[in-house]
N, C-alpha and C positions, 0 to 999 in steps of 0.2 A: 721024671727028671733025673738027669745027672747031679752027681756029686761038684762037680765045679758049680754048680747056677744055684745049688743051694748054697755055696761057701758064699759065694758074690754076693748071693740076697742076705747072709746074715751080716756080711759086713758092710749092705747098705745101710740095714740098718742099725747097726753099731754105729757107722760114721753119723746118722742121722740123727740118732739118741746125742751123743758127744756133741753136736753141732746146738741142739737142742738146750743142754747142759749150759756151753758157752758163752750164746745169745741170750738165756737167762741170767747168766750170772752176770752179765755187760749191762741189761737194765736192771737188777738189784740193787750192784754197788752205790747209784748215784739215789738208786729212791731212798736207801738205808742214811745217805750224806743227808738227805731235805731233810728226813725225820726226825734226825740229831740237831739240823741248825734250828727246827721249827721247835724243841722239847727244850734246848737251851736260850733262847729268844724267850719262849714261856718263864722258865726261872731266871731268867734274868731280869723280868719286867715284875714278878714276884719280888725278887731282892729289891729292885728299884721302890717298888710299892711300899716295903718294908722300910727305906732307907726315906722313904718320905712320912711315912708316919712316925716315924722316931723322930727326922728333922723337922717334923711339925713343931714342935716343943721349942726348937731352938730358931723359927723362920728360916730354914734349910729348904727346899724345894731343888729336885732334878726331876727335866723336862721327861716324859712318860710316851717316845713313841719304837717304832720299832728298830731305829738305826741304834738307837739308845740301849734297846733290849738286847740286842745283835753284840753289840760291844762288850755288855758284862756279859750277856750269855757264855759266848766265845770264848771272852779272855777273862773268866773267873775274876778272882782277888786282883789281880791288877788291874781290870776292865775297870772294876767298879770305883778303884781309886784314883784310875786315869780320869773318869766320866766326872769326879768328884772334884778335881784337881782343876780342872776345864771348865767345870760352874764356877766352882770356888773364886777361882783368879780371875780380875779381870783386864781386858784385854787392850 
């Protein structure tokens, strides 16, 4: 073989590796997003769970599902005091 068909084939696949890299990193990013929304939905429904057993004491009760868990998870200290604020009050 020549010199030109070996350059060709190493930058097939160079381009092939790169392309490879790409389309990995394209399905990564969103699987790394579920894993986050699914780890903080977890501690969120922890906190809620916490936040009912302490409101046991005082007949405090918030509803235990996963739009609920999604809300603190997501938005931290203010999730949990919006979720609170929205039992609390009524309507």
């Amino acid at each position: 073989m020549d010199m030109q068909a070996e350059i060709g084939i190493l930058l097939a696949y160079a381009i092939g590796i790169l392309l490879l890299y790409v389309l990995g990193y394209m399905f990564l990013v969103p699987i790394k997003l579920i894993v986050r929304l699914i780890i903080n939905s977890v501690l969120g429904g922890i906190t809620i769970l916490a936040i009912n057993w302490i409101g046991g004491c005082f007949g405090f009760h918030l509803a235990l599902n996963f739009i609920s868990a999604a809300i603190v998870g997501l938005l931290g200290v203010p999730g949990i005091l919006l979720w609170v604020l929205l039992t609390a009050i009524p309507f």
